[in-house]
C-alpha positions, -999 to +999 in steps of 0.1 A: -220+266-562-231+234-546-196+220-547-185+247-527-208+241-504-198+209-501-163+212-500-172+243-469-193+220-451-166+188-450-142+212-441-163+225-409-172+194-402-138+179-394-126+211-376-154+201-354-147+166-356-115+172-346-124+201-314-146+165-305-119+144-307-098+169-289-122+169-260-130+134-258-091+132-253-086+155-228-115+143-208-099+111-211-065+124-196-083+138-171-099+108-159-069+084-162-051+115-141-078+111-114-075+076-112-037+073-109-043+100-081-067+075-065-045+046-066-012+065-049-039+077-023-051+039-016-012+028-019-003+054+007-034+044+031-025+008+025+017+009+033+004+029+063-018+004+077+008-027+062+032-003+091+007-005+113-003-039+111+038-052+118+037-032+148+008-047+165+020-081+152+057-074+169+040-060+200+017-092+205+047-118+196+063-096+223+038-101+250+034-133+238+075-142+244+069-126+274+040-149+291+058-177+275+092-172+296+074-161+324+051-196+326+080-216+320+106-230+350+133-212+339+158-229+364+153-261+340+180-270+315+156-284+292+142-248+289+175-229+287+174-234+246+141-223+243+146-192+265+178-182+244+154-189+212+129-166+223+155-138+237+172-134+200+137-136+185+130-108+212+160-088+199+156-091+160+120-076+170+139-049+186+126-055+222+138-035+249+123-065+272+152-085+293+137-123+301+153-140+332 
């Protein structure tokens, strides 16, 4: 009777071990689920404010071209290079400003 008690017992024992392992696992999944989930979140938030962070760049170069053509003598030949420099700058940065 004992060994059939013994034999009922192991086998309970790993169905159980195995409903453990089962859960252990999924809880696992889950977690590694939640954490991918974080990661797009933080690589969404972060390519919005890399987007962000171009355009204020582009803007303050702009503004920056800007004040630079407006302080310079402009009716100078030595400056005519440098003006034409910071125009195709100006227009690979997509600016709708015209410098004179």
């Amino acid at each position: 009777m004992s060994k059939i008690v013994s034999v009922n017992l192991y086998k309970s024992l790993k169905r159980h071990s195995n409903r453990l392992s089962w859960d252990i696992l999924k809880e696992d999944y889950q977690e590694l689920k939640d954490d991918i989930e974080k990661f797009r979140d933080l690589e969404t938030e972060y390519a919005s404010k890399i987007v962000e962070a171009k355009r204020e760049m582009a803007l303050t170069v702009k503004n920056d071209m800007s004040t630079l053509v407006e302080t310079l003598n402009v009716g100078s030949s030595e400056c005519a290079a440098l003006i034409n420099f910071i125009r195709a700058i100006a227009a690979m940065l997509g600016s709708n400003t015209t410098f004179h």
